[in-house]
PDB file of N, CA, C and O in Angstrom, chain B, residues numbered from 101:
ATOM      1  N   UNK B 101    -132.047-186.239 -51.141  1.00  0.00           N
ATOM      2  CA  UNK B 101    -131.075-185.658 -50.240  1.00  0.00           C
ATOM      3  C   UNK B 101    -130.816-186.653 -49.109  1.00  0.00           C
ATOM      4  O   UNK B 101    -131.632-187.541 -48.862  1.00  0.00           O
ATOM      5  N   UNK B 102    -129.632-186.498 -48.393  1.00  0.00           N
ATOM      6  CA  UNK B 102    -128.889-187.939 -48.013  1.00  0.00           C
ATOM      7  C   UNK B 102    -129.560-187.201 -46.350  1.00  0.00           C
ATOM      8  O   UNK B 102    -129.950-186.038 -46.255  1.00  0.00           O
ATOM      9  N   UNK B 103    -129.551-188.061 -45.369  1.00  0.00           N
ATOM     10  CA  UNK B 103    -130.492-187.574 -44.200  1.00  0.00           C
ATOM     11  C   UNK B 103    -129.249-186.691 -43.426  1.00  0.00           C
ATOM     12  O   UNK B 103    -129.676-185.685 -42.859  1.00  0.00           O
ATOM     13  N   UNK B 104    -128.007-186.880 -43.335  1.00  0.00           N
ATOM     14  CA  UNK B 104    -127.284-186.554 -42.995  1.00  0.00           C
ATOM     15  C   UNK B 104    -126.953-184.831 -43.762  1.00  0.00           C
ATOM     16  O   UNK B 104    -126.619-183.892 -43.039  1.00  0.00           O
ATOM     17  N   UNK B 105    -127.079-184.713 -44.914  1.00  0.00           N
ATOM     18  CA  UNK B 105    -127.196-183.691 -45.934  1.00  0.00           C
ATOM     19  C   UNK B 105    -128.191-182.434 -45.046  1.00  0.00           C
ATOM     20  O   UNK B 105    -128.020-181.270 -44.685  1.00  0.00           O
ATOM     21  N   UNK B 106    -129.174-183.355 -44.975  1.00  0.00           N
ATOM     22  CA  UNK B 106    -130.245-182.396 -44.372  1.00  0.00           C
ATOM     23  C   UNK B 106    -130.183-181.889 -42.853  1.00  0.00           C
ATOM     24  O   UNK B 106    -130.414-180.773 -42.387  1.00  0.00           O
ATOM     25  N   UNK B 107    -129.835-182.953 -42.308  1.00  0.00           N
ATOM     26  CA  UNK B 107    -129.331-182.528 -40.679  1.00  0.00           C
ATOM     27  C   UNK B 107    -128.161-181.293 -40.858  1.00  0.00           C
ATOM     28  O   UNK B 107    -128.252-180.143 -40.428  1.00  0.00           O
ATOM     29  N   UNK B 108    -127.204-181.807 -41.513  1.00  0.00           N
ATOM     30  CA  UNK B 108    -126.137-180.405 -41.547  1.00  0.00           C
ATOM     31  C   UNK B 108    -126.890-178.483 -42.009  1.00  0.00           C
ATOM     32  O   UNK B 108    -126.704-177.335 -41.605  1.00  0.00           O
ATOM     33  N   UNK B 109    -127.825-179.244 -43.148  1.00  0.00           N
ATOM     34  CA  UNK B 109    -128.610-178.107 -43.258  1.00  0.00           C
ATOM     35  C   UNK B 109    -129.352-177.179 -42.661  1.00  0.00           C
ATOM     36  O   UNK B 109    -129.490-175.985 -42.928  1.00  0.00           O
ATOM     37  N   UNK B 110    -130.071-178.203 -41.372  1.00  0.00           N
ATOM     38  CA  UNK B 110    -130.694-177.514 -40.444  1.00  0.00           C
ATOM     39  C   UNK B 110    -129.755-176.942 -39.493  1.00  0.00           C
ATOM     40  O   UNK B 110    -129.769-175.760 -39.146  1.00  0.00           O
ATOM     41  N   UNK B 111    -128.760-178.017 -38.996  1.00  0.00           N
ATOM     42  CA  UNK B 111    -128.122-177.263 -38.013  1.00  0.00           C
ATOM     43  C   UNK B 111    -127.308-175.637 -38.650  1.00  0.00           C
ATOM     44  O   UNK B 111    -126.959-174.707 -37.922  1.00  0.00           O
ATOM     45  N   UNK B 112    -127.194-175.683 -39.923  1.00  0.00           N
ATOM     46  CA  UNK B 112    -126.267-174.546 -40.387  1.00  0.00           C
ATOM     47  C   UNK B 112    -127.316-173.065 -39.834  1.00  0.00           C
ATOM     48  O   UNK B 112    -127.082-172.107 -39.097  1.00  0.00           O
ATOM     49  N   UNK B 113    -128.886-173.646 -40.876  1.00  0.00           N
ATOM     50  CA  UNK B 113    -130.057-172.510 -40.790  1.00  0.00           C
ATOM     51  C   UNK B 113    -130.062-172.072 -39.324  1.00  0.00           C
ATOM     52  O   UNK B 113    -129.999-170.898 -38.960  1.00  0.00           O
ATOM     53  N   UNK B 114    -130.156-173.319 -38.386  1.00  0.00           N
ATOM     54  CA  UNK B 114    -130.212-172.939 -36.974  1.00  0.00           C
ATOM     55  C   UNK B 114    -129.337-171.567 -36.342  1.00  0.00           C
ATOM     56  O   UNK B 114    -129.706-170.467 -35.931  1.00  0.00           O
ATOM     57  N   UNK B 115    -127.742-172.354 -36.515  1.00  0.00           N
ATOM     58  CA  UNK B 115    -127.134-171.646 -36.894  1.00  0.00           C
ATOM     59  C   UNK B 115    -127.131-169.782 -37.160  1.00  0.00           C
ATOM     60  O   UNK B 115    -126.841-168.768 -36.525  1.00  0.00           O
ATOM     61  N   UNK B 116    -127.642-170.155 -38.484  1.00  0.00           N
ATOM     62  CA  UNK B 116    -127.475-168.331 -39.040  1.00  0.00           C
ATOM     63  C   UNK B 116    -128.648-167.749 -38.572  1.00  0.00           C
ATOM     64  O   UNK B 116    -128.689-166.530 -38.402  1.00  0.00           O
ATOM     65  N   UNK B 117    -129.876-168.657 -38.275  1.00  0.00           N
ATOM     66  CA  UNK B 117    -131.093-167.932 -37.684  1.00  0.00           C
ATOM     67  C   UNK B 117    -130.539-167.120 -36.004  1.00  0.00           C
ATOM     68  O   UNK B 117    -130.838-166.045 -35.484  1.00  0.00           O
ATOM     69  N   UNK B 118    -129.694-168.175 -35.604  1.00  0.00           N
ATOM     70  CA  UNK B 118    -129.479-167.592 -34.176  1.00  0.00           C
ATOM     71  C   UNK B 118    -128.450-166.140 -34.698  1.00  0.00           C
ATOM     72  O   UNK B 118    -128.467-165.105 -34.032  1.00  0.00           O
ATOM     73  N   UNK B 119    -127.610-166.283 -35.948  1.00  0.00           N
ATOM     74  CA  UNK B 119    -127.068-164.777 -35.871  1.00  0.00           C
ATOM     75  C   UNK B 119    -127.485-163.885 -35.806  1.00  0.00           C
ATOM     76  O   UNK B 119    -127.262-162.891 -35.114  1.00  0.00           O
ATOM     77  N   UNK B 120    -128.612-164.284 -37.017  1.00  0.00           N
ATOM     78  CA  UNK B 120    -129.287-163.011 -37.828  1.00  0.00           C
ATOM     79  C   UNK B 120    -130.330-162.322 -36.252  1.00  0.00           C
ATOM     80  O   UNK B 120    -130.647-161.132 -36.237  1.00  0.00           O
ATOM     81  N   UNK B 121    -130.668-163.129 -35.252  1.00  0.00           N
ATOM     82  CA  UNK B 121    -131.568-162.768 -33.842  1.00  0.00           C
ATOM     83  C   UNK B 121    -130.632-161.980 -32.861  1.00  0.00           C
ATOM     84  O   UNK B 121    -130.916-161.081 -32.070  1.00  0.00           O
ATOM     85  N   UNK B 122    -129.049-162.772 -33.234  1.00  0.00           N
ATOM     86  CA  UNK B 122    -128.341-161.746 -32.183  1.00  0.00           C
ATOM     87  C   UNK B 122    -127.908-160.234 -32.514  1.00  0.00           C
ATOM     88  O   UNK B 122    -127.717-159.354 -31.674  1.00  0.00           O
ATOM     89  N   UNK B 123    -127.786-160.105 -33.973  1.00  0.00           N
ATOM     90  CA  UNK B 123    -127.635-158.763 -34.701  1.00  0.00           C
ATOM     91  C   UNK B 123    -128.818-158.338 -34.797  1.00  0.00           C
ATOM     92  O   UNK B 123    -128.705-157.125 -34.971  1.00  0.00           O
ATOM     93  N   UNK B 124    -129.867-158.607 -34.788  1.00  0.00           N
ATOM     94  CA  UNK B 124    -131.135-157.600 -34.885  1.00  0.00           C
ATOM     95  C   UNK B 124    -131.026-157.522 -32.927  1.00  0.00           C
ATOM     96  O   UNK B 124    -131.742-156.601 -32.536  1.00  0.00           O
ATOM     97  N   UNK B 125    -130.449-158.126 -31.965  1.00  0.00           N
ATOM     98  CA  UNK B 125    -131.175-157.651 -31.020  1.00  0.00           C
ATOM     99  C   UNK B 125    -129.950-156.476 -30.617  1.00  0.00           C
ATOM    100  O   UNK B 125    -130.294-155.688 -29.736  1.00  0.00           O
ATOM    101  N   UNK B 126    -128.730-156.317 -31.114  1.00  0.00           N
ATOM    102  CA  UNK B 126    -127.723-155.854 -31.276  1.00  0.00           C
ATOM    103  C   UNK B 126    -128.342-154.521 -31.684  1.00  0.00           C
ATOM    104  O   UNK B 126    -128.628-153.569 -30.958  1.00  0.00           O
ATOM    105  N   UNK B 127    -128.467-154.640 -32.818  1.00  0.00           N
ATOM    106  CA  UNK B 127    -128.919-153.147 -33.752  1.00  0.00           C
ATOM    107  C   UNK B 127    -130.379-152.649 -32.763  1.00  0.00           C
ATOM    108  O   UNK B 127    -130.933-151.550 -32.731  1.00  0.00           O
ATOM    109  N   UNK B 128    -130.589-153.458 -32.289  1.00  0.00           N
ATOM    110  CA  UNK B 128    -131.925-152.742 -31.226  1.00  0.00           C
ATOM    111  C   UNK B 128    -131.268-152.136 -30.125  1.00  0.00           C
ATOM    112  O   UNK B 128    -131.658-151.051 -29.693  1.00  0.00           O
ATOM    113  N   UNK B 129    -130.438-152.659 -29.701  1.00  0.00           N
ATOM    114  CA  UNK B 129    -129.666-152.030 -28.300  1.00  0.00           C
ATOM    115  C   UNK B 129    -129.000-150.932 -28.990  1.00  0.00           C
ATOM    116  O   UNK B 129    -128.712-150.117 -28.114  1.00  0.00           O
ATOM    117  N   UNK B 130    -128.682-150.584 -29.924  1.00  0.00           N
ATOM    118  CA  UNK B 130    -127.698-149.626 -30.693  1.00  0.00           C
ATOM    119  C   UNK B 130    -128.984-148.415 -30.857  1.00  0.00           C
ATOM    120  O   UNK B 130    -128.835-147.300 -30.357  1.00  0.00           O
ATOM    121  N   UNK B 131    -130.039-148.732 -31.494  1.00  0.00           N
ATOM    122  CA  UNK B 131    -131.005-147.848 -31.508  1.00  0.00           C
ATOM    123  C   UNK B 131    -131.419-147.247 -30.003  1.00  0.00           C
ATOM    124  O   UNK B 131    -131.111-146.074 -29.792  1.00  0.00           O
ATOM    125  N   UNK B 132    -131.885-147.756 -29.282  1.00  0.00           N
ATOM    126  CA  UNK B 132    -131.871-147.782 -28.011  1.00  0.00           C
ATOM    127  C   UNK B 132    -130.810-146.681 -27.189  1.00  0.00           C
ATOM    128  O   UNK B 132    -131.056-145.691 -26.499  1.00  0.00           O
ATOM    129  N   UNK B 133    -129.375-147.408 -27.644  1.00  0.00           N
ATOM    130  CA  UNK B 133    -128.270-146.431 -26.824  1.00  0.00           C
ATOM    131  C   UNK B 133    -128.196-144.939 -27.581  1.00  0.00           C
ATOM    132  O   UNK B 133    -127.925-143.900 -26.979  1.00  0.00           O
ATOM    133  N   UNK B 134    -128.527-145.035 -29.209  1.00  0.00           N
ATOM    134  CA  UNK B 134    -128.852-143.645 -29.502  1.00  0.00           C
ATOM    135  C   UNK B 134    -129.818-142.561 -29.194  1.00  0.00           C
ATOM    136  O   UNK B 134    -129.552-141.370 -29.031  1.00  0.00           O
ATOM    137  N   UNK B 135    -130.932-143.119 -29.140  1.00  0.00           N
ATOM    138  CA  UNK B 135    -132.210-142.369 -28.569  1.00  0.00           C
ATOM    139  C   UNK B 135    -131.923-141.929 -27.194  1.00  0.00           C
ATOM    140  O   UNK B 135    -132.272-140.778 -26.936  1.00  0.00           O
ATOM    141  N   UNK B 136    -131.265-142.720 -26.103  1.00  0.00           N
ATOM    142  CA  UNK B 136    -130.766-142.112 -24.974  1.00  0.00           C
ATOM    143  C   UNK B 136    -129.479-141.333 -25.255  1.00  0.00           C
ATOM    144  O   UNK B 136    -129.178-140.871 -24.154  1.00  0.00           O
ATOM    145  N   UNK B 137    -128.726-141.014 -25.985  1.00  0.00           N
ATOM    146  CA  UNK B 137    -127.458-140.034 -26.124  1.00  0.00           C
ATOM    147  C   UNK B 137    -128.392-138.932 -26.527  1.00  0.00           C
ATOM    148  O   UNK B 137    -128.249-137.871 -25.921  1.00  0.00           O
ATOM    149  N   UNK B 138    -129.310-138.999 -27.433  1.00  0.00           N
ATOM    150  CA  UNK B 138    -130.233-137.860 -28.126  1.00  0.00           C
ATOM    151  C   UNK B 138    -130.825-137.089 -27.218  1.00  0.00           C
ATOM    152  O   UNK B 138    -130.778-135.861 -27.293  1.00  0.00           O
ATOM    153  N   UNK B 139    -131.421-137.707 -26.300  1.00  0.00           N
ATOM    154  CA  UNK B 139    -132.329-137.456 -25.169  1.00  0.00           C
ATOM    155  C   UNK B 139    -132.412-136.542 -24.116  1.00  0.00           C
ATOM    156  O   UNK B 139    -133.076-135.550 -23.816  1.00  0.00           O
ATOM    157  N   UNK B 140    -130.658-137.856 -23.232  1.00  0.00           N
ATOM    158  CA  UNK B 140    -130.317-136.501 -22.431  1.00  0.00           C
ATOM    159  C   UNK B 140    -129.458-135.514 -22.592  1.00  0.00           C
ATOM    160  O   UNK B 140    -129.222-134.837 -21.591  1.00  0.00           O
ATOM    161  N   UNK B 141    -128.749-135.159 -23.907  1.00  0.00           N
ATOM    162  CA  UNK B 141    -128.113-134.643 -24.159  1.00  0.00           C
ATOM    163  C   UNK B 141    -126.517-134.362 -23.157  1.00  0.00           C
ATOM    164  O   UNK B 141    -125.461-134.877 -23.527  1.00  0.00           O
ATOM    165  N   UNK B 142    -126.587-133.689 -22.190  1.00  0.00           N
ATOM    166  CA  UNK B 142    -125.151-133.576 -21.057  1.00  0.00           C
ATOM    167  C   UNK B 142    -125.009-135.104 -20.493  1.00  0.00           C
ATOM    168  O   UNK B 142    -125.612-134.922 -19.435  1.00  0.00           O
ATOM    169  N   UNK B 143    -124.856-135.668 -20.479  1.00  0.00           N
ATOM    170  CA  UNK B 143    -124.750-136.894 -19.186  1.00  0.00           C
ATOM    171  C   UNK B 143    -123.535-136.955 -18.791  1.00  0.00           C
ATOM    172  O   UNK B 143    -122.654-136.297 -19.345  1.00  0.00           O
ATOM    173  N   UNK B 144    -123.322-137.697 -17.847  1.00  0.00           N
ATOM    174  CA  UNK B 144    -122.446-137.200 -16.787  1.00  0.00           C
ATOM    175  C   UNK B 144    -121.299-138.200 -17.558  1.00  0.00           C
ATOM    176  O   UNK B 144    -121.513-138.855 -18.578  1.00  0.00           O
ATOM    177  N   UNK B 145    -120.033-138.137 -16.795  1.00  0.00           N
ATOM    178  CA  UNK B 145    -119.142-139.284 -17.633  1.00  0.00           C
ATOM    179  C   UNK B 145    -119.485-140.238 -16.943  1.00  0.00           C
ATOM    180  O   UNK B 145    -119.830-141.144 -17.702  1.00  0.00           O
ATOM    181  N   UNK B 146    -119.587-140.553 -15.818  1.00  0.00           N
ATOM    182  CA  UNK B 146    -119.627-142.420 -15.643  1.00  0.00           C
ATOM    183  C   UNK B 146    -121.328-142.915 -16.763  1.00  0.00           C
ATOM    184  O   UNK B 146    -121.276-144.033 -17.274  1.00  0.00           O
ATOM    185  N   UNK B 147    -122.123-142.399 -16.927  1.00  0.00           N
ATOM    186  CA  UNK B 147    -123.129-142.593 -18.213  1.00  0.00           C
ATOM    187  C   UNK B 147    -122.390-142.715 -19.335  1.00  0.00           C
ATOM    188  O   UNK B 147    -122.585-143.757 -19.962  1.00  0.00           O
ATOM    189  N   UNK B 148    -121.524-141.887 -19.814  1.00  0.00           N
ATOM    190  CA  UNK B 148    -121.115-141.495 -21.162  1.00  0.00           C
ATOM    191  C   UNK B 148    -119.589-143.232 -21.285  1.00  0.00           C
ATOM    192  O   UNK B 148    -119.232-143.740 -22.348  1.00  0.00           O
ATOM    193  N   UNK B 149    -119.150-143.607 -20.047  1.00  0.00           N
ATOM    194  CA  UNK B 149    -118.097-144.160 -20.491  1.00  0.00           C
ATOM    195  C   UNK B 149    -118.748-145.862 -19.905  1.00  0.00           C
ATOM    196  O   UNK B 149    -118.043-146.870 -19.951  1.00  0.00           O
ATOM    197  N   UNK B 150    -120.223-145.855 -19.374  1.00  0.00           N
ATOM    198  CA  UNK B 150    -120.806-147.629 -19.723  1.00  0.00           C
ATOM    199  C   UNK B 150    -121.490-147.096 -21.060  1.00  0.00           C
ATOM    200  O   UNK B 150    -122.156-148.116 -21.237  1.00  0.00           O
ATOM    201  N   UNK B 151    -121.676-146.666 -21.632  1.00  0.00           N
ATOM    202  CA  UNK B 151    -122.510-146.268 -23.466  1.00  0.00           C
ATOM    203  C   UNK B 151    -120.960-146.890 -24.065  1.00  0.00           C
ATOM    204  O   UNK B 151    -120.873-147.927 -24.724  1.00  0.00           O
ATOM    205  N   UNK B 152    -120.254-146.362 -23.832  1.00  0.00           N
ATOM    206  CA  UNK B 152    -118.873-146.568 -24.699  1.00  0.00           C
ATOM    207  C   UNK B 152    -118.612-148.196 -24.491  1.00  0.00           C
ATOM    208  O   UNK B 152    -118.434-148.969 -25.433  1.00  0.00           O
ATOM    209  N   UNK B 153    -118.622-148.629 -22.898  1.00  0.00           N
ATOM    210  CA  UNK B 153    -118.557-149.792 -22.454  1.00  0.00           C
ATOM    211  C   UNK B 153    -119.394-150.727 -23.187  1.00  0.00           C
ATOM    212  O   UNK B 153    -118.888-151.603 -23.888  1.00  0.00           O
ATOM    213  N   UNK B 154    -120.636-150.588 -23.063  1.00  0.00           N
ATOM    214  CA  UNK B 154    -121.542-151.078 -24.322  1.00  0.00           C
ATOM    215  C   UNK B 154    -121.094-151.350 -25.800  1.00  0.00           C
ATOM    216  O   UNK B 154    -120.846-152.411 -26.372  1.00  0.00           O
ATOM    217  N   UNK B 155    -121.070-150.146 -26.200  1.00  0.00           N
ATOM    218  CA  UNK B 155    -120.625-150.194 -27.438  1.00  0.00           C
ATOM    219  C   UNK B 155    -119.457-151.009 -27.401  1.00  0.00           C
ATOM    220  O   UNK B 155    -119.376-151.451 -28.547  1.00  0.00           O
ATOM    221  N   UNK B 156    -118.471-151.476 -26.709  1.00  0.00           N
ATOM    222  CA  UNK B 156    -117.399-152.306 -26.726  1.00  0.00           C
ATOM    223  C   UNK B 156    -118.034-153.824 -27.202  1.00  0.00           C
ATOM    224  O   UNK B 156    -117.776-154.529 -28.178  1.00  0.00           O
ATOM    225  N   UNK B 157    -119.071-154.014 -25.953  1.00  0.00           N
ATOM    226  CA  UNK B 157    -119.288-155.454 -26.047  1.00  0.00           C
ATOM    227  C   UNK B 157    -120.328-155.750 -27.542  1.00  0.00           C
ATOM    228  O   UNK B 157    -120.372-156.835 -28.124  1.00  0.00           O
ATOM    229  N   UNK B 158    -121.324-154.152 -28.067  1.00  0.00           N
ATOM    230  CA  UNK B 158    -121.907-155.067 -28.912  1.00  0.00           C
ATOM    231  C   UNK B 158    -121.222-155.023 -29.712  1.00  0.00           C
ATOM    232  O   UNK B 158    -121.541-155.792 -30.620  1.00  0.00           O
ATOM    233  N   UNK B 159    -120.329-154.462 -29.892  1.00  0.00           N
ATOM    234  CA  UNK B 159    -119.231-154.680 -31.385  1.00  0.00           C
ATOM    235  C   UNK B 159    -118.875-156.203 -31.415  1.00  0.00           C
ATOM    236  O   UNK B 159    -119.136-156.979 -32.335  1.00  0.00           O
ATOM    237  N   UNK B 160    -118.049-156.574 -29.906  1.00  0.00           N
ATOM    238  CA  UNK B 160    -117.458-158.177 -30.166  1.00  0.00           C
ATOM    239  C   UNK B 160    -118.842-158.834 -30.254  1.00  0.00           C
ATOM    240  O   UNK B 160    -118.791-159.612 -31.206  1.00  0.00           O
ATOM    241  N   UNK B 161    -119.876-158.862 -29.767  1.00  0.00           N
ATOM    242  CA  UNK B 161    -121.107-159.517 -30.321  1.00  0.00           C
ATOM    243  C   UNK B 161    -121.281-159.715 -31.812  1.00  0.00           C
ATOM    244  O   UNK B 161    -121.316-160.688 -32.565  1.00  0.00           O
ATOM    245  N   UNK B 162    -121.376-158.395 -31.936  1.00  0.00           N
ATOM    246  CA  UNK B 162    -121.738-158.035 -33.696  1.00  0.00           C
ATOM    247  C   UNK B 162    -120.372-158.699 -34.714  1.00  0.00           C
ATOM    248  O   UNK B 162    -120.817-158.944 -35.835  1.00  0.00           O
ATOM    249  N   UNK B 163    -119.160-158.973 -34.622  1.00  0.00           N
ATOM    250  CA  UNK B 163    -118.099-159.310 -34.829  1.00  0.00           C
ATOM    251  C   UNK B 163    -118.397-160.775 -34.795  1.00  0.00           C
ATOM    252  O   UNK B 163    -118.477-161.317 -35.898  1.00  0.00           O
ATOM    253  N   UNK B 164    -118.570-161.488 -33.773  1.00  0.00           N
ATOM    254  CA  UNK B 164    -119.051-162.977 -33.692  1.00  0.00           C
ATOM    255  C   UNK B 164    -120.511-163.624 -34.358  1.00  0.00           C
ATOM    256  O   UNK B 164    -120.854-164.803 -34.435  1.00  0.00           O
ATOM    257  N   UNK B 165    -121.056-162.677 -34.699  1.00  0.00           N
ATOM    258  CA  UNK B 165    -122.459-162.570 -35.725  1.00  0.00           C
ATOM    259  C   UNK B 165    -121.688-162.341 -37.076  1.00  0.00           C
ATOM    260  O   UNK B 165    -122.456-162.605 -38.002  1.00  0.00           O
ATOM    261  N   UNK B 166    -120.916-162.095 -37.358  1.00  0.00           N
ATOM    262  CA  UNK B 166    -120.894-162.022 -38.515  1.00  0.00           C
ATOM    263  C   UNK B 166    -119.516-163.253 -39.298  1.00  0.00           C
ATOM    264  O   UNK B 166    -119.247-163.521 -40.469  1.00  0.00           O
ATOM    265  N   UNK B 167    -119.072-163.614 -38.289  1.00  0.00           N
ATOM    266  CA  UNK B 167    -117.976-164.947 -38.143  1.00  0.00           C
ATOM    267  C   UNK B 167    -119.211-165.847 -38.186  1.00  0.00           C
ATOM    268  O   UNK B 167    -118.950-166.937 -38.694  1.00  0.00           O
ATOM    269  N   UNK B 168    -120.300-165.725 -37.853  1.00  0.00           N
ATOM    270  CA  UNK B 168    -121.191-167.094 -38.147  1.00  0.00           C
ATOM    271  C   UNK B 168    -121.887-166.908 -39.177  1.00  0.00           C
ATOM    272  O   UNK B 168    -122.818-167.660 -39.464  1.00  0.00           O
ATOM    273  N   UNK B 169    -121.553-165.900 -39.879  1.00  0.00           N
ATOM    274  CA  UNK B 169    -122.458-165.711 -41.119  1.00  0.00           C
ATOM    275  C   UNK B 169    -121.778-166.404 -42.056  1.00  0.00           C
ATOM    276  O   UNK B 169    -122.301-167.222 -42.813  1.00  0.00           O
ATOM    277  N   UNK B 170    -120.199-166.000 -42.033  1.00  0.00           N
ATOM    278  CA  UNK B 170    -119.451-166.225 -43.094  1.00  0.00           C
ATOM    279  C   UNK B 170    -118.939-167.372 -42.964  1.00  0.00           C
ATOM    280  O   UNK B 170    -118.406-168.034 -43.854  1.00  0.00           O
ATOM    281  N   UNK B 171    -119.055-167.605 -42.050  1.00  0.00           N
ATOM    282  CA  UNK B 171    -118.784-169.408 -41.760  1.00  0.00           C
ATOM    283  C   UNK B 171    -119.909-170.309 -42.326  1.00  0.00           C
ATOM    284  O   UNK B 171    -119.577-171.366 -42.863  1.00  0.00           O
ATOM    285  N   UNK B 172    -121.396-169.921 -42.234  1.00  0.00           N
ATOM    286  CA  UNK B 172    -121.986-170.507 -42.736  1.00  0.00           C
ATOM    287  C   UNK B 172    -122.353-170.113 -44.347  1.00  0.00           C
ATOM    288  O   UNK B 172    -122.946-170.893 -45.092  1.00  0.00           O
ATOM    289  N   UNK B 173    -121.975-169.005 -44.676  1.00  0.00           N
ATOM    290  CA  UNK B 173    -121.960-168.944 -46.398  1.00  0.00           C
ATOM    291  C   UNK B 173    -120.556-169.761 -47.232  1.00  0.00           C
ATOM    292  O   UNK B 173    -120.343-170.001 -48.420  1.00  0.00           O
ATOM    293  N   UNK B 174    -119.700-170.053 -45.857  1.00  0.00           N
ATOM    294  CA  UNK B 174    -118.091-170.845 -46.467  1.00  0.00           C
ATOM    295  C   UNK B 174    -118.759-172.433 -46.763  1.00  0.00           C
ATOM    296  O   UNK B 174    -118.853-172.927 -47.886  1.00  0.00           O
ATOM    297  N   UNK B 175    -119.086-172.935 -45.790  1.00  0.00           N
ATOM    298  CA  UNK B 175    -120.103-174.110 -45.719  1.00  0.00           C
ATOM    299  C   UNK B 175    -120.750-174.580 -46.743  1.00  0.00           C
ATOM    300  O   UNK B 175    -120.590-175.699 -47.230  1.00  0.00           O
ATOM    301  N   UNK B 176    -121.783-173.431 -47.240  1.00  0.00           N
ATOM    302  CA  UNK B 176    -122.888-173.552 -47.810  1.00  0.00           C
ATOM    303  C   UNK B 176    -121.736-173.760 -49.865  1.00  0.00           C
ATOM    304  O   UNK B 176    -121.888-174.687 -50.661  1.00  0.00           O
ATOM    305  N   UNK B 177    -120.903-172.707 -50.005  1.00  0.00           N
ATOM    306  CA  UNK B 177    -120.645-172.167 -51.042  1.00  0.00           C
ATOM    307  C   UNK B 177    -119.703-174.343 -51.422  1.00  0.00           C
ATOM    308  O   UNK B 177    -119.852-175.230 -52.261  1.00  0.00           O
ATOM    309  N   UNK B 178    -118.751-174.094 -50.021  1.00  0.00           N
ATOM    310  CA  UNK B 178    -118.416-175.601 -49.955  1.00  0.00           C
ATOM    311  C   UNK B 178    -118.821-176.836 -50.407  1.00  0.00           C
ATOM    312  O   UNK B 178    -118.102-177.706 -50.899  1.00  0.00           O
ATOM    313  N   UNK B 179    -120.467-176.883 -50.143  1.00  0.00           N
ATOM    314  CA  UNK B 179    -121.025-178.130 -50.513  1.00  0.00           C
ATOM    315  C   UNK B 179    -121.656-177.887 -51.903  1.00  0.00           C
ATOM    316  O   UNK B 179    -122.051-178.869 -52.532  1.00  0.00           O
ATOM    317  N   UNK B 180    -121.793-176.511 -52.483  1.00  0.00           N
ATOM    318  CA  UNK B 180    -122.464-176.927 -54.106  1.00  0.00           C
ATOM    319  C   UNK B 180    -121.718-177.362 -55.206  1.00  0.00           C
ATOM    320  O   UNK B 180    -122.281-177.618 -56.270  1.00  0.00           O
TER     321      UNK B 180
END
């Protein structure tokens, strides 16, 4: 394997390792924001509309996790 071959390789793994860390910490905050909707059941609206606010941003998170997934399976599928 050409050294250059392998550098692209790591940087790709790097890469999808950092996705696959931002969607698990994603799906943790998601678990998280459910157990508190469960919890307190009434909450007031300014609670109820940063949960929603949340949920805004981890979506574009989760959305940009998954643009680096498929970017790096386009990559990967690219070079065999």
């Amino acid at each position: 394997m050409k050294p250059t071959d392998q550098h692209q390789r790591q940087a790709a793994s790097q890469c999808f390792q950092q996705s696959l860390n931002q969607l698990e910490d994603i799906l943790q905050e998601n678990m998280t924001g459910s157990e508190i909707k469960t919890t307190t059941g009434n909450a007031n609206k300014a609670n109820s509309s940063n949960i929603k606010n949340q949920e805004i941003i981890d979506l574009a998170a989760l959305e940009d996790a998954v643009a680096d997934i498929e970017k790096f399976l386009q990559q990967k599928h690219s070079k065999s």
